[in-house]
C-alpha positions in Angstrom: 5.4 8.8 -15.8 2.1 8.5 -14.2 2.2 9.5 -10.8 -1.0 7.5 -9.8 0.3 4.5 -11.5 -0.5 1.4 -9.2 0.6 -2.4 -9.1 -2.2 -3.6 -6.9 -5.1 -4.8 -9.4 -8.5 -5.7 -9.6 -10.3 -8.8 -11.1 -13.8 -7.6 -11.7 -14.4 -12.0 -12.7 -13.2 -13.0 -9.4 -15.0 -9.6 -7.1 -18.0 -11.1 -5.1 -18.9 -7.9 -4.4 -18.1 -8.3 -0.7 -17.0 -5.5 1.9 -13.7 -7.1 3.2 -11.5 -4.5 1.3 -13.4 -1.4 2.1 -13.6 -2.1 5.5 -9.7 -2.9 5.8 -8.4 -0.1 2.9 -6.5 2.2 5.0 -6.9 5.2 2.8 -10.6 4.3 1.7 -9.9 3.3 -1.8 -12.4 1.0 -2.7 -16.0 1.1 -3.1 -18.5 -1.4 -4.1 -21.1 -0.4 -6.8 -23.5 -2.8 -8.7 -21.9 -6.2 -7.1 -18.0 -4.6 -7.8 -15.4 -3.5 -6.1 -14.0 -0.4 -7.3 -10.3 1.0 -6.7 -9.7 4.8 -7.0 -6.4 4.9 -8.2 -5.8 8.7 -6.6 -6.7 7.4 -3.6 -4.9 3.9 -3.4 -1.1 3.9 -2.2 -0.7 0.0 -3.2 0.0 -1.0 0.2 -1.4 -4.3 -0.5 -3.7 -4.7 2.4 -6.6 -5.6 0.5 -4.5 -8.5 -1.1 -4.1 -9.8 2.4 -8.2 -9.9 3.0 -9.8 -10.6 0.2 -11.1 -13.9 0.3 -12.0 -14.4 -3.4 -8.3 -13.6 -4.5 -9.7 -10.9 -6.5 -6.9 -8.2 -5.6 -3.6 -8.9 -6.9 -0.1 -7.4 -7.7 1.5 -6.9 -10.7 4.6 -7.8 -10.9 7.7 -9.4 -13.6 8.5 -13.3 -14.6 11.7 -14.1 -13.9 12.0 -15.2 -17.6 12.6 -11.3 -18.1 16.3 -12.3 -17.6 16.2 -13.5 -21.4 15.9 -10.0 -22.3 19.2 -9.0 -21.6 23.1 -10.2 -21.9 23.8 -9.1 -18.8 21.4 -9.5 -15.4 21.7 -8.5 -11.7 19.6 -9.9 -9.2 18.7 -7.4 -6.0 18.0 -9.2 -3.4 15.8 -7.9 -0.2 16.8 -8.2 3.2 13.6 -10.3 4.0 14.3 -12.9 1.3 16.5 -14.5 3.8 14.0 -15.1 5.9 11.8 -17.3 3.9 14.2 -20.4 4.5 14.0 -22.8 7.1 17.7 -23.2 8.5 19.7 -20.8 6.3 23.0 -19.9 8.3 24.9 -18.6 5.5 23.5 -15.7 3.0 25.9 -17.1 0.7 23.8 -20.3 0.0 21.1 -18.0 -1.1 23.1 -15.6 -3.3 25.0 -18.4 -5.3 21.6 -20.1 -6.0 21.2 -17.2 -7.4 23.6 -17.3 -9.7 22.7 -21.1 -10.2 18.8 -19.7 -11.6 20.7 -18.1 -14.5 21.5 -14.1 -13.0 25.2 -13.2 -13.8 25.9 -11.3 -11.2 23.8 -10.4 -7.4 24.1 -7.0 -5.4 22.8 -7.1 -2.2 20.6 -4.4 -1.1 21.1 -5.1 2.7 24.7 -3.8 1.3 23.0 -0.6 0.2 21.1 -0.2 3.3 23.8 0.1 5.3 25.2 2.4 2.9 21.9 4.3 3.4 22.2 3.8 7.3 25.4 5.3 7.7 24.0 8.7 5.3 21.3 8.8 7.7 23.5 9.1 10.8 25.1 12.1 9.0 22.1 13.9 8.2 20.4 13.7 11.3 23.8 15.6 12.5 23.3 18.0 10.5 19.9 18.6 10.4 18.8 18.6 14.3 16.2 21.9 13.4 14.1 19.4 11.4 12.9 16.6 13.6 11.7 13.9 13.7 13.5 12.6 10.3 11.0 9.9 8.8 12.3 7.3 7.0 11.1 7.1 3.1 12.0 3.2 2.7 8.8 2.2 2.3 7.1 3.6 -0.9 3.5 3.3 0.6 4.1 5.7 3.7 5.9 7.9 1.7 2.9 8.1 -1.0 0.1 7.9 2.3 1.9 11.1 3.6 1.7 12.9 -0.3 -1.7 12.6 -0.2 -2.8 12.8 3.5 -0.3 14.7 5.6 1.3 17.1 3.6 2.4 18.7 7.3 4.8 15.9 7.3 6.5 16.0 4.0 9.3 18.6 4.9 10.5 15.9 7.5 10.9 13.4 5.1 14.4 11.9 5.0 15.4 12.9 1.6 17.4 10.0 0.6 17.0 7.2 -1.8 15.8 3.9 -0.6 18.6 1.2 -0.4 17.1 -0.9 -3.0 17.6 1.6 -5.3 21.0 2.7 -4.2 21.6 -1.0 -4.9 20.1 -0.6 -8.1 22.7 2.3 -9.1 26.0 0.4 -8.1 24.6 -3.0 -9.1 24.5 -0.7 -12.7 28.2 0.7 -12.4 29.6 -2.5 -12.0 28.2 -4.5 -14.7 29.0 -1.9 -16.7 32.8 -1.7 -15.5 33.2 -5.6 -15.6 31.2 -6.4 -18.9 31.8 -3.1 -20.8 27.7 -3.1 -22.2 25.9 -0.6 -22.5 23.0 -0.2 -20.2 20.1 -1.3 -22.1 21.9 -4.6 -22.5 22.2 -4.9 -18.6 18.9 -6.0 -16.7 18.7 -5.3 -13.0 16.0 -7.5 -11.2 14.9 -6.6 -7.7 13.3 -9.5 -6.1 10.4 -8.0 -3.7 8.9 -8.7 -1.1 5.6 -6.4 -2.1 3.6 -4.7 -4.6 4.7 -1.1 -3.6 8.4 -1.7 -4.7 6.7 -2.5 -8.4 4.9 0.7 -8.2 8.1 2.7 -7.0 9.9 1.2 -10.0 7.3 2.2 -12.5 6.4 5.9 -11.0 9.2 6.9 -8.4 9.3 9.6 -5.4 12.3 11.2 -4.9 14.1 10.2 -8.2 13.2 11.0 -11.8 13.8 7.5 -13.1 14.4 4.0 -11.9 17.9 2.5 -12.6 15.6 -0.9 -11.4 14.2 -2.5 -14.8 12.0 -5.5 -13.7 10.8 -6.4 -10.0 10.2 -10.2 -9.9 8.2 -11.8 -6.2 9.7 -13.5 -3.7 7.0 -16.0 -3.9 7.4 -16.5 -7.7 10.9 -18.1 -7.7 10.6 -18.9 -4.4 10.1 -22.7 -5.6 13.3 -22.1 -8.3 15.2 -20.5 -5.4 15.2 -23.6 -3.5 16.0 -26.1 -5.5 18.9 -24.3 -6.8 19.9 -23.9 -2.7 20.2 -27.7 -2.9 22.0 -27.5 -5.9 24.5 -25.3 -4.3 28.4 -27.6 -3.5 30.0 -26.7 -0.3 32.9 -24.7 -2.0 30.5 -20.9 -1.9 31.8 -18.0 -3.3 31.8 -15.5 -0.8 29.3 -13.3 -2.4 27.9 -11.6 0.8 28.7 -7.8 1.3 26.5 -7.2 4.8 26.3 -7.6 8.0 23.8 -7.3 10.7 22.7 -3.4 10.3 21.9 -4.2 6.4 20.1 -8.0 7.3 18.3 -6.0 10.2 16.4 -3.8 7.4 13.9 -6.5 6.8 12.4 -6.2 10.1 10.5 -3.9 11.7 13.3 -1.4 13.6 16.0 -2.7 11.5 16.5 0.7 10.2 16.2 2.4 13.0 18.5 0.3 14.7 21.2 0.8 12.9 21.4 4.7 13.8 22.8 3.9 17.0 20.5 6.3 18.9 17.6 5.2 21.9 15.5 8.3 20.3 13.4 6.4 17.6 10.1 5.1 16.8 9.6 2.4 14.7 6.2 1.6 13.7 4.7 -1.3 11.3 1.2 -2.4 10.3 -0.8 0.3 8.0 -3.3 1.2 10.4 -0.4 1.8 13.1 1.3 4.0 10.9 -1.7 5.6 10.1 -2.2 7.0 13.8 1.6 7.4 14.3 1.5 10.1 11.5 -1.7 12.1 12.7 0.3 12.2 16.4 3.0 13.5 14.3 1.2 15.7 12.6 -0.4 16.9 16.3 3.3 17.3 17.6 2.2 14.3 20.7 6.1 13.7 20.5 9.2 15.2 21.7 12.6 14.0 21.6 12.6 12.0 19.1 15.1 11.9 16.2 14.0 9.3 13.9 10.6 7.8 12.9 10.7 4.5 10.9 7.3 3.0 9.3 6.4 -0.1 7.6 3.0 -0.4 5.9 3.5 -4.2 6.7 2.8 -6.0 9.8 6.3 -6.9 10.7 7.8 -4.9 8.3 9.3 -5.9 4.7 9.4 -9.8 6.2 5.1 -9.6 6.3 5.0 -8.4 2.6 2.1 -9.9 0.7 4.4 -10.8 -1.9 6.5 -13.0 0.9 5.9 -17.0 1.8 6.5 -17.5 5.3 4.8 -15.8 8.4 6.2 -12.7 9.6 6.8 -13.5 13.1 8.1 -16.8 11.7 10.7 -14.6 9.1 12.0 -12.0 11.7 13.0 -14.9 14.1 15.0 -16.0 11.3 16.6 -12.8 10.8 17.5 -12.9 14.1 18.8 -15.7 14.3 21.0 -15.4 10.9 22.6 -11.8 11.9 23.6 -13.2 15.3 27.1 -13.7 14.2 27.9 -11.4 11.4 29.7 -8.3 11.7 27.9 -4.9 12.4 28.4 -3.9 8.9 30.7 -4.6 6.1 29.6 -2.1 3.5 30.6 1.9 4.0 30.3 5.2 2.0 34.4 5.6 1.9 35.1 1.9 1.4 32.6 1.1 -1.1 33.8 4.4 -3.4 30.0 5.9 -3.2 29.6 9.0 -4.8 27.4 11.6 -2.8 25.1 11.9 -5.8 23.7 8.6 -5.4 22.2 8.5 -2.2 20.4 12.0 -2.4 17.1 12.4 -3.6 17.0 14.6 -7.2 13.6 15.8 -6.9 11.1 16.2 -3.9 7.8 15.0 -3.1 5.1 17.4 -3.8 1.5 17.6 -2.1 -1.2 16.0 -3.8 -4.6 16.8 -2.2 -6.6 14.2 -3.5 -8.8 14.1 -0.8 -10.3 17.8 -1.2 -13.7 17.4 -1.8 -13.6 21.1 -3.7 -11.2 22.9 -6.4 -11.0 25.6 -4.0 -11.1 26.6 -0.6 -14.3 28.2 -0.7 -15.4 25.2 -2.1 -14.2 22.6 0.3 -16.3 24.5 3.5 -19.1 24.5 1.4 -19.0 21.1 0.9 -17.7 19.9 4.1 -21.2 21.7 5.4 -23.3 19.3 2.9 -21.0 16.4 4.4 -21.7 17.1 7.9 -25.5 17.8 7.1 -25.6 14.2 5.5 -23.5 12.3 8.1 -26.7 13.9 10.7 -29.5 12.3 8.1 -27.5 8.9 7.9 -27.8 6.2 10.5 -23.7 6.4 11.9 -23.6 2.6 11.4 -20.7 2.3 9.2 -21.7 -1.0 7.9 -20.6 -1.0 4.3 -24.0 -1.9 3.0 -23.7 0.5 0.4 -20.7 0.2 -0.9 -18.7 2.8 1.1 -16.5 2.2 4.2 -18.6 4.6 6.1 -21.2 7.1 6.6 -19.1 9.5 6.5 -17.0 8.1 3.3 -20.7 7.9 1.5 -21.5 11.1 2.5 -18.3 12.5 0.8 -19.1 10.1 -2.4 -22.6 12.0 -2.5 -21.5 15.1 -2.6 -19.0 14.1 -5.4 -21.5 13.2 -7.8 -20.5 9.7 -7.0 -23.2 8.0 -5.4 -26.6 9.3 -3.9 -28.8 9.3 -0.6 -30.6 6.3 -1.6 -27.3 3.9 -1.4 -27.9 3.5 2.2 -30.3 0.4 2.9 -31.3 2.3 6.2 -32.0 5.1 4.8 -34.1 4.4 1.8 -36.2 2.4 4.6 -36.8 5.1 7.2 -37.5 7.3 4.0 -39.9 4.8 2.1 -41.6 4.4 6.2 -42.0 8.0 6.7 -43.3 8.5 2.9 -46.0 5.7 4.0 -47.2 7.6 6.7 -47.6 10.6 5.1 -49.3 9.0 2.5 -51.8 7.5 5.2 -52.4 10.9 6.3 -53.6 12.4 3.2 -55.4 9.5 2.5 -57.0 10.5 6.0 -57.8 14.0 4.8 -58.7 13.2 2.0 -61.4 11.0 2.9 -62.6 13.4 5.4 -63.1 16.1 3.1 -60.3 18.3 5.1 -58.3 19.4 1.7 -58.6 20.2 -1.7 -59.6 16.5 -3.7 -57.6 17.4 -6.5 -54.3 18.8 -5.2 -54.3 16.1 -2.3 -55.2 13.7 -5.4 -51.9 15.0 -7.0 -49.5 15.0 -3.8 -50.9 11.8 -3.2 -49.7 10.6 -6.9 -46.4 11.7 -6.4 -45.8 9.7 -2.9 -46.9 6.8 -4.4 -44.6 7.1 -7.8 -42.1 7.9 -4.5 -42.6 4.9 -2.9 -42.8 2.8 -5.8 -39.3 4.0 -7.0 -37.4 3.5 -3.7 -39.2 0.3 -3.6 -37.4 -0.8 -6.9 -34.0 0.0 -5.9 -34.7 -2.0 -2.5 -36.3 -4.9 -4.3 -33.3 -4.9 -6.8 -30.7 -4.7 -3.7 -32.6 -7.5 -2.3 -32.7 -9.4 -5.0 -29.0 -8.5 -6.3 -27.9 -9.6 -2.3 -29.4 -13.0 -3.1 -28.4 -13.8 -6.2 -24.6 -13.4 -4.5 -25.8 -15.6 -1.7 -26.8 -18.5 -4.4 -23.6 -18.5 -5.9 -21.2 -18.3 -2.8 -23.5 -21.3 -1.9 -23.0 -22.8 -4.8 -19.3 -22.5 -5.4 -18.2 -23.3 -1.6 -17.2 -20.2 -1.0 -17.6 -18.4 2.7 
């Protein structure tokens, strides 16, 4: 599979060309270059975050139709933790699940079930592995990804366990199979997400050769479906629900961490929060701590770009619905779990996409030419040219990828300083103080100087306006 494979998207016809997603791209993913935005997919960890700011609805996830159920004889739908949350007034999980069923899925397997399947493993591996912490949690496929490419100090305290939703994914599979007697490819298991990094996790995973998930549909896609179906749904439920409050907790921020039953946690959610969380962790700032959960989503899973209803909004929900279940109703003896299932297969390998050489020697060099360009650029950091900062251009430069002149503030101080020098020898060379014809030529060549760098300003310029006219013209701030 390929391991840069990525469900956030870009539509080149919608791209203004604006700086929102460079300046809020938490990895520095995106550059703008001639009026487009431009994603490097070894870069990008799909968190969605440029989703959330574009204005121009150019970024967008990839995800399934939930007309992929026609596929199959046989579908499961998975349903997240935060999906309960998007409904004003639910008190019973049940409502939601037999909708469910109602929208045409033959069977539903909860992944709060599997979460606190994946809760209760964790307690027992943080028993026996007290040499390696902090444990961080790898339910989120974007923090898990930021840390392959960016903190490769961190990966040996990754918690090596599969994420619930694919636990679910694996017993959701079993049974069909036991109740229906099909064979797999006639069994479609559906996870309904809350974001694009679950898509990406289905189609290149970490931790797991292969996916037992087939098709990730959005919450807000059948969100409309969903609730008309809820209204559909008599009074006598089936009693589908196999969680309690550790499993519903999961789609908030510190729902995971909660269910350890330990005060030695940090939970952590927002990308940008996570981001400074891990290089603390990577400077060893904490002590005592046991467990470190992270959500690239303000909020956690319930502030998913993928979601309808406002985070804060969602996670009083979940509050409110878990307030009278039981702690948990799902457990590793009782549910018949074999140990193979929760356990990663493979591990998560370093890739150092952001080494600006092949080799080490490399690398110094050309962190020397970065730090000699950062000292000739202006320190403004104000995306006019396309990069997130000075520093980001001056990496881009010595890439091969873009060039000195991308900076408006620097082609002006340089087409300012050619001038003068150009006055100068126009100076001496009216005086007689230098050779006519070599003062003749140097003069030449500041002027073909000038008159170059003067293009590429013009053409910015004029580029700039043309943008101008047509947000003006379509409405558009």
């Amino acid at each position: 599979m390929d391991k840069f494979y990525h469900s956030v998207r870009l539509d080149e016809e919608l791209c203004k060309g604006c700086i929102n997603c460079i300046k809020r791209c938490p990895t520095q993913a995106i550059r703008v270059r001639n009026g487009k935005a431009q994603i490097n997919s070894k870069f990008c960890i799909d968190c969605g975050e440029c989703i959330r700011v574009c204005p121009h609805h150019a970024k967008r996830a990839t995800y399934d139709k939930a007309d992929v159920m026609k596929r199959y004889r046989y579908t499961v739908a998975l349903p997240a933790p935060s999906l309960y949350s998007q409904f004003n007034n639910l008190d019973d999980v049940n409502i939601v699940l037999n909708a469910l069923l109602l929208m045409g899925f033959d069977d539903v397997f909860e992944v709060s079930a599997a979460a606190e399947l994946v809760s209760e493993a964790t307690r027992e591996y943080l028993t026996q592995h007290e040499d390696n912490l902090p444990i961080i949690s790898t339910a989120c496929p974007s923090v898990v990804r930021l840390i392959r490419v960016r903190f490769p100090n961190l990966i040996p305290h990754l918690l090596p366990l599969n994420p619930p939703v694919e636990v679910a994914a694996m017993l959701a599979v079993r049974r069909a199979m036991e109740q229906t007697g099909y064979a797999r490819e006639q069994i479609g298991i559906c996870f309904i997400s809350p974001c694009p990094s679950k898509v990406t996790y289905v189609k290149s995973p970490l931790g797991t050769e292969k996916s037992e998930i087939d098709h990730v549909l959005a919450i807000k896609d059948i969100y409309p479906q969903l609730l008309s179906c809820m209204k559909a749904v008599g009074e006598d439920l089936q009693d589908l629900s196999t969680s309690g409050k550790i499993g519903i907790s999961w789609g908030r921020s510190g729902g995971e961490a909660g269910g350890l039953f330990t005060e030695n946690y940090l939970a952590a959610d927002g990308i940008e929060n996570v981001i400074r969380v891990l290089e603390d962790l990577e400077d060893q700032k904490f002590t005592n701590l046991k467990f470190v959960e992270l959500n690239a989503c303000n909020g956690g899973c319930v502030g998913g770009v993928l979601t309808v209803e406002n985070p804060y909004v969602a996670e009083v929900k979940l509050k409110r619905l878990r307030k009278y279940m039981p702690v948990a109703r799902s457990h590793m003896d009782t549910e018949d779990v074999a140990e193979d299932l929760v356990p990663w297969t493979t591990g998560v390998e370093y890739e150092p996409v952001f080494n600006l050489g092949d080799n080490m020697k490399e690398s110094f060099v050309r962190l020397n030419q970065v730090e000699r360009l950062c000292r000739k650029l202006p320190g403004l950091d104000c995306g006019s040219c396309g990069a997130p900062t000075c520093k980001a251009l001056a990496e881009d430069i010595v890439r091969g990828q873009a060039s000195e002149t991308d900076c408006v503030y620097y082609l002006r101080e340089n087409l300012h300083r050619l001038s003068e020098e150009v006055a100068i020898l126009a100076d001496d060379l009216h005086a007689g103080n230098t050779g006519g014809q070599e003062t003749l030529r140097i003069l030449k060549d500041y002027i073909r100087r000038i008159s170059e760098e003067m293009s590429i300003l013009d053409n910015r310029e004029e580029e700039e306006e043309k943008e101008s006219r047509k947000h003006d013209s379509t409405g558009v701030d």
